[in-house]
VEXGU-981768 format. One line per field, with one value per residue (C-alpha): residue number from 1; x, y, z; residue in one letter. Coordinates in Angstrom, 2 decimals. Layout:
<rs>
i c(NUM; ...)
east c(X; ...)
north c(Y; ...)
up c(Z; ...)
aa c(A; ...)
</rs>
This chain:
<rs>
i c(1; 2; 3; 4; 5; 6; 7; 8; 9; 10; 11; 12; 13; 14; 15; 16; 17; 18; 19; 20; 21; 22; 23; 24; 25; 26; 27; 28; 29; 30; 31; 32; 33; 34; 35; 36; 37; 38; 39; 40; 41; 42; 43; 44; 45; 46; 47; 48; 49; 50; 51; 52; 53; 54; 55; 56; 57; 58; 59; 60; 61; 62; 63; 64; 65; 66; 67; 68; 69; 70; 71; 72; 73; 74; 75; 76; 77; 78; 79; 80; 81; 82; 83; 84; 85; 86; 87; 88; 89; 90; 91; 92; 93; 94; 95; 96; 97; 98; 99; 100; 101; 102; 103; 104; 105; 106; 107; 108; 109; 110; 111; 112; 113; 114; 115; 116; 117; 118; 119; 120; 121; 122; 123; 124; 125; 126; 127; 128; 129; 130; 131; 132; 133; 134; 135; 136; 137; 138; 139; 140; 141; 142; 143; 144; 145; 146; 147; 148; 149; 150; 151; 152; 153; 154; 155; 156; 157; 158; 159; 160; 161; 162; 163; 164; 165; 166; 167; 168; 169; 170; 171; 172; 173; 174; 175; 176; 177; 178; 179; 180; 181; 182; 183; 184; 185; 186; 187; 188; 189; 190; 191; 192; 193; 194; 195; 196; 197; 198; 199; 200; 201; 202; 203; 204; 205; 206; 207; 208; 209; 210; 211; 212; 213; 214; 215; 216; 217; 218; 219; 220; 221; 222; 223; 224; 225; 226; 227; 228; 229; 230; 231; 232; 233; 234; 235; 236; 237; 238; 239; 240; 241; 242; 243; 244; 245; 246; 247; 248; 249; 250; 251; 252; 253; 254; 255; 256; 257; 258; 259; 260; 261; 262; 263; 264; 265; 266; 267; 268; 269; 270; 271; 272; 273; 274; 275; 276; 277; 278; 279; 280; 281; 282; 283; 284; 285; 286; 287; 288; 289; 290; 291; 292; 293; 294; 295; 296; 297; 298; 299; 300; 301; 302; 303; 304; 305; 306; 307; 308; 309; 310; 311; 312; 313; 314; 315; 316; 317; 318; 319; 320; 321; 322; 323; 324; 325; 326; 327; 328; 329; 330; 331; 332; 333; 334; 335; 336; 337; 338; 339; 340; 341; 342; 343; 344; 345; 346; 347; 348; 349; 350; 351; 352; 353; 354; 355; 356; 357; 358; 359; 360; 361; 362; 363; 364; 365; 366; 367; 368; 369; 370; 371; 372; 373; 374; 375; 376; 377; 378; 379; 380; 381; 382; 383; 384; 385; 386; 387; 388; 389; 390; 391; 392; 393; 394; 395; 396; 397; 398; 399; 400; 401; 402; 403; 404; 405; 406; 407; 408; 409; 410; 411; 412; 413; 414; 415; 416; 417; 418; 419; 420; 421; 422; 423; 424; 425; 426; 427; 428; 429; 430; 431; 432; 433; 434; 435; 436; 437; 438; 439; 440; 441; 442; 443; 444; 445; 446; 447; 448; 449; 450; 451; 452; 453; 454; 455; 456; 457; 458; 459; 460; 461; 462; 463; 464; 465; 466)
east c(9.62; 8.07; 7.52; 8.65; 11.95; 14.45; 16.93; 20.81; 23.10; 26.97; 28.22; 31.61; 33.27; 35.04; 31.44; 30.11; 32.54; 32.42; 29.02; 29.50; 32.52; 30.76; 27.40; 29.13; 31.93; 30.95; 29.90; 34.17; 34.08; 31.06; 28.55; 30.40; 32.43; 29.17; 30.00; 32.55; 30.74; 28.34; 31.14; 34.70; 37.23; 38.29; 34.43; 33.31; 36.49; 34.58; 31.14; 32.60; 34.69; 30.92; 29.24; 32.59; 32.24; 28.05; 28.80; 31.51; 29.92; 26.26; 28.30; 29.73; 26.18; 24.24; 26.56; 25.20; 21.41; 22.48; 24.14; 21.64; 19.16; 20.35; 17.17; 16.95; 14.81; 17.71; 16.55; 12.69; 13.69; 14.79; 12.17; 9.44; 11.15; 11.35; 8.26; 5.94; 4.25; 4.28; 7.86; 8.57; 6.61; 8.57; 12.11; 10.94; 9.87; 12.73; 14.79; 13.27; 13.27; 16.96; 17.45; 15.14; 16.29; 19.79; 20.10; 18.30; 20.91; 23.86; 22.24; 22.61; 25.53; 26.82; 24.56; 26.10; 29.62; 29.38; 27.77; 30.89; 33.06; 30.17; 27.97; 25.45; 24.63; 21.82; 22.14; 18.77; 19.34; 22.88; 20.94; 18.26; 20.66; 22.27; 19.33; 18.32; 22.29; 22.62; 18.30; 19.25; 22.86; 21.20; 18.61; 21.18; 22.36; 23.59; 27.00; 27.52; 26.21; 28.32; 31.17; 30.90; 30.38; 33.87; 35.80; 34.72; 34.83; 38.57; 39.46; 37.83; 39.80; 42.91; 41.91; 41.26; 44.36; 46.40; 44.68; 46.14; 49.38; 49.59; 48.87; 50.64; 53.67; 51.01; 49.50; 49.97; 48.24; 48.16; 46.32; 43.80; 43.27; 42.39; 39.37; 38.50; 35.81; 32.50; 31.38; 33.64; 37.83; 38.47; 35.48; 33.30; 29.34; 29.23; 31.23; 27.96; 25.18; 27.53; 28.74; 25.09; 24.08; 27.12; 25.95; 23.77; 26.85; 28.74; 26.33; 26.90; 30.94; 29.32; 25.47; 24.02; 27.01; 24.15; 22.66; 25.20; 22.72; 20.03; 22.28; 22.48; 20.04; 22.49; 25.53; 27.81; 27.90; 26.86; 27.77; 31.41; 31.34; 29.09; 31.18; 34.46; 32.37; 31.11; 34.11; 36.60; 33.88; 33.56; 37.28; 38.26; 35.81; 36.87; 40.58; 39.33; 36.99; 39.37; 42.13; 40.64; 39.23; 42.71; 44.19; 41.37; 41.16; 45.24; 46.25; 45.41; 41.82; 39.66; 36.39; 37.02; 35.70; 33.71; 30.04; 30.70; 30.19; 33.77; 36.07; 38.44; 39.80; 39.84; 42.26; 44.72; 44.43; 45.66; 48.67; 49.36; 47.83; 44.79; 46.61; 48.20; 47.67; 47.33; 43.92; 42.31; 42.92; 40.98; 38.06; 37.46; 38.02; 36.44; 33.10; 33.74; 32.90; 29.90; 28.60; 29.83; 27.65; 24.54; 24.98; 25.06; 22.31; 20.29; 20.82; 19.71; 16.41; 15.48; 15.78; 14.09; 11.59; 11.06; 11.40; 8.66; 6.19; 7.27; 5.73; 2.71; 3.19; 3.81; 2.13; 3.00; 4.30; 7.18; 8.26; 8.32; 12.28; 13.28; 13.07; 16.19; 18.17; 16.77; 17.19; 13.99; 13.32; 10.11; 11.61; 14.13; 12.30; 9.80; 12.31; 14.18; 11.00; 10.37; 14.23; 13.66; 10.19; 12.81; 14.98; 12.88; 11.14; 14.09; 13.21; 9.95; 9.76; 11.17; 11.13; 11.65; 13.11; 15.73; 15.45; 14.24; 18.12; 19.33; 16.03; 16.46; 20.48; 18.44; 15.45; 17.65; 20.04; 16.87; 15.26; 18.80; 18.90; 15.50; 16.67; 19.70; 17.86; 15.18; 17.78; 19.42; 16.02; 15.53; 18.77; 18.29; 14.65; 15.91; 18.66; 16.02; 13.10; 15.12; 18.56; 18.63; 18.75; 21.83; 24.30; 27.24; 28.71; 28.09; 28.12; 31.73; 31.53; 27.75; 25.92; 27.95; 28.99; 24.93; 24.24; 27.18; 25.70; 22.01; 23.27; 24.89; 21.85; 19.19; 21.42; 22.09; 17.81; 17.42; 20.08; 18.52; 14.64; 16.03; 17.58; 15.59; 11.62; 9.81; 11.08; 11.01; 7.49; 6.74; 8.54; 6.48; 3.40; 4.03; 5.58; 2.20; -0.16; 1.44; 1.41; -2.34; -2.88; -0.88; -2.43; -5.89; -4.69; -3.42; -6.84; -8.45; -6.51; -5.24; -2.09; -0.85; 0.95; 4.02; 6.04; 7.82; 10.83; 11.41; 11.75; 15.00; 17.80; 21.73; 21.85; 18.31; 17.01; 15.43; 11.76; 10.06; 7.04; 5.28)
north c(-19.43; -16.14; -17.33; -14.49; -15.33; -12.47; -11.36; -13.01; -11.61; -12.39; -9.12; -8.25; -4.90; -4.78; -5.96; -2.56; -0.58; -2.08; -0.98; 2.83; 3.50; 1.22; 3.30; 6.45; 5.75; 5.95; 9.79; 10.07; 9.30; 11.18; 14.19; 16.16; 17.87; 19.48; 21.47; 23.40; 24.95; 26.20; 27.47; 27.25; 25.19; 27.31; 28.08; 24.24; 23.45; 26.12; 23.76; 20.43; 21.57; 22.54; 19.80; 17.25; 18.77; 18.90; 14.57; 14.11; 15.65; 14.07; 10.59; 11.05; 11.70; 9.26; 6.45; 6.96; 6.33; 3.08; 1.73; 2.48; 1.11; -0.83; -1.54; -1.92; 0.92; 3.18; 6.98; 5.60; 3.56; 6.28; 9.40; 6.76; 6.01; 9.58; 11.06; 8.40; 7.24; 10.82; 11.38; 7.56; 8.30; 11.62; 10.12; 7.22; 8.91; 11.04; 8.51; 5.83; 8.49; 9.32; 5.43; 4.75; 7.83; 7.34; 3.88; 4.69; 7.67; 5.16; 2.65; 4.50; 5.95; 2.25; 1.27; 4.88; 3.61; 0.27; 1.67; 3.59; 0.42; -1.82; 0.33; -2.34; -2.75; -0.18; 2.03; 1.24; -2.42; -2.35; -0.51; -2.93; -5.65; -4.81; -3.84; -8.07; -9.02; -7.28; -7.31; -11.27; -10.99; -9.04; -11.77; -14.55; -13.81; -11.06; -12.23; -13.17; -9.49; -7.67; -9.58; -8.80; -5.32; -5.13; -6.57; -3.97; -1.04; -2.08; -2.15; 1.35; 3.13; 1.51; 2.62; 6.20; 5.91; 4.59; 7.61; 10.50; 8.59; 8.53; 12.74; 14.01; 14.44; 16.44; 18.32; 22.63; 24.42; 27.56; 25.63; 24.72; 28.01; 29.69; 30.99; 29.87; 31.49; 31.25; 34.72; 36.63; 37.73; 36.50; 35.60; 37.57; 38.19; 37.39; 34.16; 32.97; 31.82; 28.96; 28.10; 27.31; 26.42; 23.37; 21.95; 18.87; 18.34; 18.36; 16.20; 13.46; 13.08; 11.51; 10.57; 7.76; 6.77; 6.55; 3.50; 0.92; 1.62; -0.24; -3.35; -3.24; -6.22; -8.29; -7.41; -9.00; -7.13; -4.12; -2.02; -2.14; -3.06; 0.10; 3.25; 1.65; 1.04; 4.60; 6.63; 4.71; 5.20; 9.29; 9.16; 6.96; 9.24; 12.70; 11.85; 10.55; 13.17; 15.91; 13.94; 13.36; 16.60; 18.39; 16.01; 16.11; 20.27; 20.65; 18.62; 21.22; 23.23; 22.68; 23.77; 21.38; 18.23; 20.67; 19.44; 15.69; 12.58; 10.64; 13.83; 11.24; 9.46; 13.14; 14.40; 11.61; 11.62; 15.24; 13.48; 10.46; 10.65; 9.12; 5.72; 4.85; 1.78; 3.40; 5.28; 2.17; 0.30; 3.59; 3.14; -0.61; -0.58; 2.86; 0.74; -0.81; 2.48; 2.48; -0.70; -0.82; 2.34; 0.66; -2.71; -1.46; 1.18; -1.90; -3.29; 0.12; 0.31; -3.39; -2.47; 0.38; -0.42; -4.21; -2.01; 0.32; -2.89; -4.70; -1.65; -1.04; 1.64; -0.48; -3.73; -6.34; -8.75; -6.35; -7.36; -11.30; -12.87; -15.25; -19.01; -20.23; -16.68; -15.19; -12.21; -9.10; -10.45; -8.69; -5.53; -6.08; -6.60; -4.08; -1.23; -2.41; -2.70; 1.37; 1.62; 0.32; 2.36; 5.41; 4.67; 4.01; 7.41; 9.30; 10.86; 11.21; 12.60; 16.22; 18.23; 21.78; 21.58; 19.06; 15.14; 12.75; 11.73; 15.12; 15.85; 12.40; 13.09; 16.37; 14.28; 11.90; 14.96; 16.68; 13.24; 12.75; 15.99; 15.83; 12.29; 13.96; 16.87; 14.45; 12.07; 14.83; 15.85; 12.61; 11.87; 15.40; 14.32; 11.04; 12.22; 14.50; 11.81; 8.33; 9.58; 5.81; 4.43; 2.15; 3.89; 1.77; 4.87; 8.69; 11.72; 13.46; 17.29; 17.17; 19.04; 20.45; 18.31; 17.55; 21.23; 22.18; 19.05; 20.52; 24.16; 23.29; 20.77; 23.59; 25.54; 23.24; 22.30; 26.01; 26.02; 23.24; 24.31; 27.97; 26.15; 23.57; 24.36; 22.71; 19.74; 20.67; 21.06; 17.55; 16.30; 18.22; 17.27; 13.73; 13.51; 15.67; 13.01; 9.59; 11.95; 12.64; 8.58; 7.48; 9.84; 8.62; 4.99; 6.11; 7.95; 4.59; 2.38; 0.50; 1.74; 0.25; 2.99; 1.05; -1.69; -4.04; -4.22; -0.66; -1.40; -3.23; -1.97; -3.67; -7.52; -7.71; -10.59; -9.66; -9.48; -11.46; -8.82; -9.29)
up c(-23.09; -21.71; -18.48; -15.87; -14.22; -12.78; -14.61; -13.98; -12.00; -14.15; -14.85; -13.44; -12.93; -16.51; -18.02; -16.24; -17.50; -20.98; -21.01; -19.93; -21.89; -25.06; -24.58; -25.14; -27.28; -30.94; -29.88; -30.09; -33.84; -35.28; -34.40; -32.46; -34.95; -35.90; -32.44; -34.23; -37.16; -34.19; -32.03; -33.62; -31.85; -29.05; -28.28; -28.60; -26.48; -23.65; -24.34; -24.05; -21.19; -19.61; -20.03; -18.66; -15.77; -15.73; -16.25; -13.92; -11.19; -11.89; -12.37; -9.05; -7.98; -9.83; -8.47; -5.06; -6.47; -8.34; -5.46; -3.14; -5.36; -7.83; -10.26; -14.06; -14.71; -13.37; -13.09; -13.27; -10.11; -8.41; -9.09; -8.39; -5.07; -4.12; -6.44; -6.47; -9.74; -11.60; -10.88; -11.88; -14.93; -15.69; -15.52; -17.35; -20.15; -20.27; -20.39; -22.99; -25.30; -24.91; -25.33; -28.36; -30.08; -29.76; -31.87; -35.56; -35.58; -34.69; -37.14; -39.89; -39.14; -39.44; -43.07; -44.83; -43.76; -44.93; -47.95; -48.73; -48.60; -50.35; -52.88; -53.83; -50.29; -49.31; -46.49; -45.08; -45.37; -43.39; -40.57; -40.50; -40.72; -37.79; -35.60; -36.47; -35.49; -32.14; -30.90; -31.92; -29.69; -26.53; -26.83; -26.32; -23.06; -21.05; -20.09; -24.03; -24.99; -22.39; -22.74; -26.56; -25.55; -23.96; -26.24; -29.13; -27.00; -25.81; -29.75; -29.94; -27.66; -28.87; -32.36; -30.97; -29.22; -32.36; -34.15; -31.64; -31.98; -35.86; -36.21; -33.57; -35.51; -37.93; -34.57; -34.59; -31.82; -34.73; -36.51; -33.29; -32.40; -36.35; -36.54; -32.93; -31.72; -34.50; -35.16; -32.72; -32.85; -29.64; -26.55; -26.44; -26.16; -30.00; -28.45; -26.97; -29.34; -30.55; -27.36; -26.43; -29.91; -29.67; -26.51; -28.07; -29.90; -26.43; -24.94; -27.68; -26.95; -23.29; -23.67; -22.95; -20.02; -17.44; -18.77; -17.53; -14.46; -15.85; -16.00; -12.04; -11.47; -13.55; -11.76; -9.20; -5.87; -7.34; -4.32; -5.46; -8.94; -10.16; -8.49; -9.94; -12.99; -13.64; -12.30; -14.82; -17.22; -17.09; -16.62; -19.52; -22.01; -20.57; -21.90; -25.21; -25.57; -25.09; -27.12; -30.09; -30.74; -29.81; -32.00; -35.34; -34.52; -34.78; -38.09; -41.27; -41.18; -38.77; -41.57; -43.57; -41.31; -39.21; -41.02; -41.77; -40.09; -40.68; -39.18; -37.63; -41.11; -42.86; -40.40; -40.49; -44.26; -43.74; -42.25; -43.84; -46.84; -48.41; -49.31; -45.62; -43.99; -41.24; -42.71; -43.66; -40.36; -39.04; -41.21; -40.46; -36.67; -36.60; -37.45; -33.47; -32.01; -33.64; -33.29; -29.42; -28.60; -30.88; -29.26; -25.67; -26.14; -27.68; -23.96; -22.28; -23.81; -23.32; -19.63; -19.60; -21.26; -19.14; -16.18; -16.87; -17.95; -14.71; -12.96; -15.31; -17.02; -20.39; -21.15; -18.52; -21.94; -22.54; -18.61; -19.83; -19.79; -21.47; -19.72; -20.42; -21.83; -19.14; -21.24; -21.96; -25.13; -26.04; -24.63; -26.95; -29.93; -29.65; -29.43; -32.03; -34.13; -32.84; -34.65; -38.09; -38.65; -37.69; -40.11; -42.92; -42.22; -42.59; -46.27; -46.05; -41.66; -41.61; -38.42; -38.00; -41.67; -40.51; -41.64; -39.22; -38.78; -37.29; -35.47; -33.37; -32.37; -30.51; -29.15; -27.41; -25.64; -24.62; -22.99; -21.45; -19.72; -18.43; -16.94; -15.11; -13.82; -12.29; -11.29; -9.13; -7.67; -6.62; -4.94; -2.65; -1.82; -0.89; 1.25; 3.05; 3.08; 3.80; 5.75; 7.13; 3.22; 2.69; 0.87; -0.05; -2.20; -1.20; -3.26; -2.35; -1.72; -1.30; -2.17; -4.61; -7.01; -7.41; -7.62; -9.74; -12.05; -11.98; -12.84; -15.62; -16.71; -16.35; -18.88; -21.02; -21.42; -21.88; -24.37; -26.19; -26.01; -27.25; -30.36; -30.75; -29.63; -32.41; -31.39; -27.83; -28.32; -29.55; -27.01; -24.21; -26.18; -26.01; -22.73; -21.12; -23.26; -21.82; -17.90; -17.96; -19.37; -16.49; -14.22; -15.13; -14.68; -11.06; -10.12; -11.60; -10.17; -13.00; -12.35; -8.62; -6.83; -5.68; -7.44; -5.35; -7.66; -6.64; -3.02; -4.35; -1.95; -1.84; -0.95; -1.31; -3.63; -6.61; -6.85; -9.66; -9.98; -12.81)
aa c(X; X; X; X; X; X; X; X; X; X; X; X; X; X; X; X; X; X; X; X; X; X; X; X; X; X; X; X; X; X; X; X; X; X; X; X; X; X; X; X; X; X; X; X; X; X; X; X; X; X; X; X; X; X; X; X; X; X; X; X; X; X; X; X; X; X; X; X; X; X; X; X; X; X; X; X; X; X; X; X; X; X; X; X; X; X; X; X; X; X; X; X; X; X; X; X; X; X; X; X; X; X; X; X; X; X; X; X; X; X; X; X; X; X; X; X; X; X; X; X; X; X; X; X; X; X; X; X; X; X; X; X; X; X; X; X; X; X; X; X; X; X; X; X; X; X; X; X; X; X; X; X; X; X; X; X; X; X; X; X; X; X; X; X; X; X; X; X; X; X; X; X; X; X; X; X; X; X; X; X; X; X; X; X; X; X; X; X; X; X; X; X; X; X; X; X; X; X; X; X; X; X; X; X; X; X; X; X; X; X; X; X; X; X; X; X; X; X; X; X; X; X; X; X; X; X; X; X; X; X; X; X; X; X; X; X; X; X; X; X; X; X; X; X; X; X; X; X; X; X; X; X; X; X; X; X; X; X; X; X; X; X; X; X; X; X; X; X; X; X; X; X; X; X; X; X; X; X; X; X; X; X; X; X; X; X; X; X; X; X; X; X; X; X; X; X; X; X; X; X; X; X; X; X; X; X; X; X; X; X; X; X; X; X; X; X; X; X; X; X; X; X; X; X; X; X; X; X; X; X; X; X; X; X; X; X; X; X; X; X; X; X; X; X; X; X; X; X; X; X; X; X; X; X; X; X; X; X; X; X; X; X; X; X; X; X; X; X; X; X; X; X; X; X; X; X; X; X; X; X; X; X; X; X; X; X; X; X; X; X; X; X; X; X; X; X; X; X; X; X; X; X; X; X; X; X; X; X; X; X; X; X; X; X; X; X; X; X; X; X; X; X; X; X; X; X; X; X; X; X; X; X; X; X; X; X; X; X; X; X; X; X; X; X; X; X; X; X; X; X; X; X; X; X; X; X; X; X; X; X; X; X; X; X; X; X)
</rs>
């Protein structure tokens, strides 16, 4: 069964976008609320209005790397294309840790809700219990997974839809704009600290939309199906972004929901009251953003992480797919393995006085800006150093949607680090351990300097390299 085979190539256009909306979408229905006790309203409005335009422009940038080379390992694919080995080793690393950071947060997320509706069932166990569902429904096959992953994130957005529809009639732009502006009368330079203090929280309403790239190998004429993919994607989650914190911000006070992680259901209760139909149909299919997000991250990390073992810097086992599944299914497990020891840390792991929990929500933003800052240094080396590279999508208004997209990147990692820098710090520390290992393996030569699945360019076949 572990016998190396290439990965299938099934996924349509919807199954993309499934995946980038479904990656992102459970950051519409908890986390970023916490943007407004750092800002206010009308100040987080300024942040998340930032960073939409920091991922439109870098999607509309990215798109032209996936195309161009459309690879599993995504942003490690590209910076080892135009960086060699240290560069691939740099974006890799940024971006494994966004992935495998990202899903004990969402897991538990998922085990406290179900907790609330079933008390005898332990948080802990819920989480667990649905890292063994979804590692055991990624395994299966890729066309079941993504196809699974569309269908949930399609309920999701109706739900958020059905949400906005059911408070309007509740909605008062007073009551948007009271108390505004955290620490300040009206903007102002006493405006700023939790403008840049909210930007992880910003961050979460789109993170993670980058990883549909990694299912490029397994998609059907990628050329065309990834740039209508990703633009519907960042366009879909800009309007549901902005939507449903208009809509949650405008329905009663704002400070009341402002520090908890269910801020949808407590504004419509606001509205319809805590008995409504219409609040418990939130609460169950609420649960779909969640497990959409979960459920397609579970599919970014097993590709990630198969990429980066197909290339050497992991153990060449963690490249093995599945004979018949033709699924990563080591990858797979081994991540989600990384997951549960998260989440049964979370008492007992405290970092820079916050539990494990909070401190991992930060980890991941920081490893996904790294990613995107590395991901637009490789697409204007490339441009420079291989003009004649097929390009079946370009960049519009280059070069400055990319630099407009790196700008506000650069920022945003300053932002972070200035807020965060214990856990900045561990990050660094880590990241500058694995680079000296893998620069030792490259001076030994244990670590080959090329890869031929990175050489993978449109309509080529796909290389089985391990």
């Amino acid at each position: 069964m572990s016998k190396s085979v290439s990965l299938a190539r099934t996924l349509s256009g919807w199954h993309l976008w499934g995946i980038a909306v479904g990656l992102v979408i459970s950051g519409e229905y908890f986390g970023w609320s916490y943007g407004w006790a750092q800002a206010g309203t009308l100040g987080f409005l300024v942040t998340t209005a930032f960073i939409a335009v920091m991922y439109t422009t870098f999607i509309f940038s990215y798109t032209e790397l996936t195309t161009a080379i459309p690879h599993a390992g995504g942003p490690f694919a590209y910076s080892y294309r135009a960086f060699g080995p240290i560069g691939g080793y740099v974006a890799g690393f940024a971006t494994l840790i966004e992935f495998l950071f990202a899903p004990p947060a969402i897991a538990l997320a998922i085990g406290a809700y179900l907790n609330v509706q079933f008390p005898e069932l332990p948080a802990r166990t819920a989480a667990v219990g649905a890292y063994v569902v979804f590692m055991a429904l990624n395994i299966a096959g890729v066309t079941i997974a993504a196809t699974f992953e569309l269908v949930v994130t399609i309920l999701a957005i109706i739900e958020l839809l059905v949400f906005m529809g059911v408070v309007a009639p509740g909605f008062s732009w007073t009551n948007y704009v009271a108390h505004g502006w955290a620490g300040a009368q009206h903007f102002s330079r006493a405006a700023l600290p939790g403008i840049f203090g909210a930007i992880p929280f910003a961050i979460w309403f789109f993170l993670a939309i980058e990883g549909a790239a990694m299912a490029a190998e397994e998609a059907r004429d990628p050329t065309r199906t990834i740039p209508r993919a990703y633009i519907g994607g960042i366009a879909t989650l800009v309007l549901l972004a902005f939507g449903t914190m208009l809509f949650a911000g405008g329905v009663g006070d704002w400070r009341l929901i402002a520090n908890i992680n269910d801020p949808l259901p407590q504004a419509m209760k606001t509205v319809v009251g805590s008995t409504s139909g219409w609040l418990h149909l939130l609460v169950w299919i609420g649960l779909l953003g969640l497990i959409a997000s979960f459920h397609g991250i579970i599919m970014g990390y097993s590709r990630q992480i198969y990429a980066l073992a197909r290339a050497g810097y992991l153990p060449r086992r963690l490249a093995q797919v599945h004979a018949t599944r033709r699924t990563p299914h080591w990858a797979i497990l081994i991540g989600g393995a990384i997951g549960i020891a998260a989440i049964y840390s979370d008492n007992w792991v405290v970092i820079a006085g916050q539990p494990l929990t909070a401190s991992i929500v930060t980890m991941s933003a920081l490893g996904a800006i790294v990613m995107y800052l590395t991901s637009i240094a490789a697409l204007f080396h490339l441009r420079r150093r291989e003009p004649t590279l097929a390009r079946p999508f370009r960049t519009p208004v280059f070069p400055l949607f990319p630099v407009i997209a790196g700008v506000i990147a650069f920022a945003a990692l300053i932002a972070i680090v200035w807020n965060n820098l214990e856990i900045a710090l561990i990050f660094a520390g880590v990241g500058l351990l694995g680079g000296l290992v893998t620069f030792w393996r490259i001076r030994t030569g244990s670590l080959a300097p090329s890869a031929d699945a990175l050489l993978v360019t449109p309509g080529d076949g796909l290389a089985d390299s391990v």
